[in-house]
C-alpha positions as CSV (number, residue, x, y, z in Angstrom):
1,X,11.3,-9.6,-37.6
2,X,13.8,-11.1,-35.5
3,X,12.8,-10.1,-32.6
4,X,9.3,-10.8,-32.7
5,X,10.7,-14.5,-33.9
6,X,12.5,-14.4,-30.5
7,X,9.5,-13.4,-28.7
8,X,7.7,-16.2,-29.9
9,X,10.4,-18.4,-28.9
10,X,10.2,-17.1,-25.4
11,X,6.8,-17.2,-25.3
12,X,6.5,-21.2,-26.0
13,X,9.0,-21.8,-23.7
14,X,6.8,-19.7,-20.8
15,X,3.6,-21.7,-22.3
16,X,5.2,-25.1,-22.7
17,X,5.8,-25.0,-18.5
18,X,2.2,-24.5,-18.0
19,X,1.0,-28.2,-18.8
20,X,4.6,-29.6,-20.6
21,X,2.5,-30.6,-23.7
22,X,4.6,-28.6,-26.5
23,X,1.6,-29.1,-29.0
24,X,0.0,-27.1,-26.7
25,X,2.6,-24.5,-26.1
26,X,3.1,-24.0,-29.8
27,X,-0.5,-23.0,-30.6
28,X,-0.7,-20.3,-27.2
29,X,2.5,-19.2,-28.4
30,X,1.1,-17.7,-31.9
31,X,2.5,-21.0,-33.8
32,X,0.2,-22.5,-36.8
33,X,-2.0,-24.9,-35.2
34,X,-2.0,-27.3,-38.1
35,X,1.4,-27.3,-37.6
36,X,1.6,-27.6,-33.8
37,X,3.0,-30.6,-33.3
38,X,5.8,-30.5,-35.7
39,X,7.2,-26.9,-34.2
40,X,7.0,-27.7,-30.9
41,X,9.2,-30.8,-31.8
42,X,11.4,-28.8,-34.0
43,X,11.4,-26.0,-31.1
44,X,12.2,-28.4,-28.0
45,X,15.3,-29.9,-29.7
46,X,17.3,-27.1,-30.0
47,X,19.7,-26.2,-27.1
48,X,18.5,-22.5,-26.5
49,X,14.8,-23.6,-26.0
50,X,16.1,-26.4,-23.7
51,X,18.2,-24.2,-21.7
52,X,15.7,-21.2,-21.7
53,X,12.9,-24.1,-20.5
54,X,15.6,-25.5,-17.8
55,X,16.2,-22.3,-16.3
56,X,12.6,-21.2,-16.4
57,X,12.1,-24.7,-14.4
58,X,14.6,-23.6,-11.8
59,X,13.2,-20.1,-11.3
60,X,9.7,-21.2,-10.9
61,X,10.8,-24.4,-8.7
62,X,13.1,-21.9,-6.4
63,X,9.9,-19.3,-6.3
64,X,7.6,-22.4,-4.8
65,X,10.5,-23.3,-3.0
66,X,9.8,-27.0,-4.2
67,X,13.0,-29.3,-4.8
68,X,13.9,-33.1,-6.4
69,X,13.5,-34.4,-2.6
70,X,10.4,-33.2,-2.0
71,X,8.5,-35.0,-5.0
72,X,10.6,-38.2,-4.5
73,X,9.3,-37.9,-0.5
74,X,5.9,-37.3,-1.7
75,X,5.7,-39.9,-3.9
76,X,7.2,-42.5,-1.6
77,X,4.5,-41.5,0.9
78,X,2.1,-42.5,-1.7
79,X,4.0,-45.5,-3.4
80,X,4.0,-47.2,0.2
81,X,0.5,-45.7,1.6
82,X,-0.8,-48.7,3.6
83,X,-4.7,-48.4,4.4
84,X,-3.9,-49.7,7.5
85,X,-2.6,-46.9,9.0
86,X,-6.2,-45.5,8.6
87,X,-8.0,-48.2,10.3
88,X,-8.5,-50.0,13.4
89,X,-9.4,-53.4,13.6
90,X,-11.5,-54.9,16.6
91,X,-11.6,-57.8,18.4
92,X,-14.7,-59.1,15.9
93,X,-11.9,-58.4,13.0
94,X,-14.4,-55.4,11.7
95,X,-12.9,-52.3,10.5
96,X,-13.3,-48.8,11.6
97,X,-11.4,-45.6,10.2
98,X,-8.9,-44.3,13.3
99,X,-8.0,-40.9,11.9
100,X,-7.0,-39.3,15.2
101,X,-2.8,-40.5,14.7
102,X,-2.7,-39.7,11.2
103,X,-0.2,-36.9,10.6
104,X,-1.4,-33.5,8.9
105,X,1.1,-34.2,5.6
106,X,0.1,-37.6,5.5
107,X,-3.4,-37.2,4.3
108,X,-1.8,-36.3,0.7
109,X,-2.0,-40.5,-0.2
110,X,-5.9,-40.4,0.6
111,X,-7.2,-39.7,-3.1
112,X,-10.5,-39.5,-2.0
113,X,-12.5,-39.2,1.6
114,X,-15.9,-39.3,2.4
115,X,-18.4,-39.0,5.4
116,X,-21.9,-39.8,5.1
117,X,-24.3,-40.0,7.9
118,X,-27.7,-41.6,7.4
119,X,-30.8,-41.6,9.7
120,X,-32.4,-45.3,9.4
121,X,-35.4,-47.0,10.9
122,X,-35.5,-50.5,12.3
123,X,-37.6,-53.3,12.6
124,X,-38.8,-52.3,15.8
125,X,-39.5,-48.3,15.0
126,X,-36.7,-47.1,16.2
127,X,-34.4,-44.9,14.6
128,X,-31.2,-45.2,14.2
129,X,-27.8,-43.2,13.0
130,X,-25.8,-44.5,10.0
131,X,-22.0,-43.3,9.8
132,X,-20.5,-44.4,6.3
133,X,-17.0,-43.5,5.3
134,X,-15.3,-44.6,2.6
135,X,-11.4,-44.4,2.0
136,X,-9.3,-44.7,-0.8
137,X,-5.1,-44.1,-1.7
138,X,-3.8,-42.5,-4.5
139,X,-2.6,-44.8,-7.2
140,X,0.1,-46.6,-5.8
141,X,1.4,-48.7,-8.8
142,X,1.5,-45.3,-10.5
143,X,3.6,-43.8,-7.9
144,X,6.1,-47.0,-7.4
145,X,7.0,-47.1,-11.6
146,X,7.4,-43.7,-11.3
147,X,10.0,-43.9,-8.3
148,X,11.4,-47.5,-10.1
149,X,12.1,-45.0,-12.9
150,X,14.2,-42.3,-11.0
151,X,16.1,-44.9,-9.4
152,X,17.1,-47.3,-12.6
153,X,14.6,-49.8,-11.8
154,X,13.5,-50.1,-15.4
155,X,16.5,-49.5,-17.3
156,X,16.1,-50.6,-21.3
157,X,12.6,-51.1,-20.8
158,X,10.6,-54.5,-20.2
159,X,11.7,-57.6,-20.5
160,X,15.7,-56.1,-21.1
161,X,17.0,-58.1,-18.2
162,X,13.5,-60.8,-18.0
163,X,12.9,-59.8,-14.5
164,X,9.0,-60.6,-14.9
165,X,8.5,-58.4,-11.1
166,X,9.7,-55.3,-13.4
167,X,7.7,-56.6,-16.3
168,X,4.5,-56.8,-15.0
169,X,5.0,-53.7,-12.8
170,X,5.0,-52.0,-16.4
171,X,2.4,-53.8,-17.9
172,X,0.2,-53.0,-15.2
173,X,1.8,-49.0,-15.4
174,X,0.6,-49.5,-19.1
175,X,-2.6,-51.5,-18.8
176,X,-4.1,-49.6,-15.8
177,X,-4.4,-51.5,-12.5
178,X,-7.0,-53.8,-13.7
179,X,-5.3,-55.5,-16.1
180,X,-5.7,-59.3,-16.0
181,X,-1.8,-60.1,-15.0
182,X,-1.1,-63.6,-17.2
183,X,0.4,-66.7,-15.5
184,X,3.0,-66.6,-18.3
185,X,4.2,-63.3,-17.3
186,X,4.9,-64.8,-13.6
187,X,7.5,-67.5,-15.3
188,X,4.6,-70.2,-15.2
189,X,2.8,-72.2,-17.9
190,X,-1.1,-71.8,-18.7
């Protein structure tokens, strides 16, 4: 009996690194589903699960070779991604997309890319060949609270220190980036 209790434990902790949602983990693991929520809470505070799930997290980030550094560098490429380094502007000010510089690695902040090319007729008869691309970044604000948050950016939470910068970095973290950002959140009266 104990043993298949400890399997069970090991189990979880092997599931819960598959998506980090212990709910999740508990019911793969053999756990009562109606009860879920409440073992995997129960589970992921004691120190045995938490070391077990730490040093599974090691082996697995030292078998894909991937370290602290490397997600911080990836996510400052995408927290300061600046379209413009995918464009070229002419002398009209109209924009084309200049891919030809952009590094391998560095098309990792483009969340999507697309290439169309349309045949059209003119006024006259003649036909002519439509190119349409279309760019777009990875969510930056995501990206930036995320990096705010490794460094201490957001310590005690919103409005701990009344920076409103940090405050409505959050809200819009919270909100989704088309949140309507309020005056009053910029220190100014409606």
């Amino acid at each position: 009996m104990v043993e298949r209790i400890q399997a069970k434990r090991e189990l979880f902790c092997r599931e819960f690194l598959i998506d980090m949602n212990g709910a999740a983990a508990a019911r793969r693991a053999g756990y009562s589903a109606a009860s879920a929520r409440q073992t995997a809470h129960e589970l992921l505070t004691k120190p045995d699960i938490q070391a077990s799930i730490s040093e599974l997290t090691a082996q697995r980030n030292a078998r894909l070779r991937i370290d602290a550094d490397q997600v911080l560098r990836e996510l400052a490429k995408i927290a300061f991604a600046n379209l413009g380094d995918f464009l070229e502007i002419d002398k009209d000010g109209a924009p084309s997309v200049d891919l030809r510089n952009v590094a391998k690695g560095d098309f990792g902040v483009l969340a999507n890319l697309t290439y169309e090319i349309h045949e059209k007729e003119t006024i006259g008869g003649t036909r002519s060949i439509v190119r349409r691309i279309g760019l777009r970044l990875q969510p930056k604000v995501a990206a930036l609270v995320k990096l705010g948050e490794h460094v201490g950016l957001f310590r005690g939470g919103p409005n701990k220190h009344g920076d409103p910068l940090t405050d409505l970095i959050l809200e819009i973290n919270r909100e989704g980036s088309v949140a309507p950002i309020r005056s009053d959140r910029l220190g100014k009266k409606v």
